[in-house]
N, C-alpha and C positions, 0 to 999 in steps of 0.2 A: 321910772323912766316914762317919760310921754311918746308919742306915735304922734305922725303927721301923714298926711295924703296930699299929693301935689295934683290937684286934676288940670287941665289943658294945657299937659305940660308941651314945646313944641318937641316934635320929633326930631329936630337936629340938636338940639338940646340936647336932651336923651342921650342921640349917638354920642355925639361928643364927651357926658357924665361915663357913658359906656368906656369910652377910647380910654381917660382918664383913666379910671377905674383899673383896668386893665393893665395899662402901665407903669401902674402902683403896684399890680400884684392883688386887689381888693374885689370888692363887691361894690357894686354902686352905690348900696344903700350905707356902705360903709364911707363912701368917697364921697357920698353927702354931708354926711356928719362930718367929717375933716372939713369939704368946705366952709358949711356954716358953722364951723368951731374955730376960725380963720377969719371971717368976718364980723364975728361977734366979738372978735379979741380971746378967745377962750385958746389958752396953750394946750396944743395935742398934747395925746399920753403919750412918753418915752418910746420907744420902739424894744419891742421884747426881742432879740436876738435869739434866744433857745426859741419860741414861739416861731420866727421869722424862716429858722434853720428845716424846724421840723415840718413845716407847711410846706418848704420847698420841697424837701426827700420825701416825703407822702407819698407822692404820684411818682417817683423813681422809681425807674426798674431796678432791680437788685436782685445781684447775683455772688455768689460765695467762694469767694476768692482762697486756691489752696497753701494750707500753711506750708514752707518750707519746713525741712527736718532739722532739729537741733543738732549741731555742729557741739564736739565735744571742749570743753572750755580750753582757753591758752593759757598756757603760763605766763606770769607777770612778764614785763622785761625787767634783766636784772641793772639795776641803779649801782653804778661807782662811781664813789669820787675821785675829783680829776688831783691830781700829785703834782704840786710845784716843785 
């Protein structure tokens, strides 16, 4: 994979790749790469859904929720048939 450096880039620029960015949920540098993979014609990669899930829950707080106690099993209900 190759590297690129943008030098004098403007600063509203920037903000704005930022705002993007952000809104996406990404990195900038990743919000670039979508860009110009978008203007090249280049179809973005699929969206990873397990990937998408676990990035969100990372920074969740989480706490452990108490099991209820097992309730002892019911009997079927009983099935008759109906008498013409």
């Amino acid at each position: 994979m190759a590297s690129i450096t943008i030098r004098n880039l403007d600063d509203h620029i920037k903000q704005r790749l930022r705002v993007r960015a952000a809104t996406h949920g990404r990195s900038m540098e990743e919000e670039a790469r979508d860009i110009l993979r978008q203007v090249m014609g280049e179809t973005p990669p699929k969206p990873n859904l397990a990937a998408a899930i676990r990035a969100r829950l990372a920074t969740a707080d989480r706490i452990d929720l108490p099991l209820p106690e097992r309730e002892p099993m019911r009997k079927p209900p009983r099935m008759e048939r109906e008498r013409r």
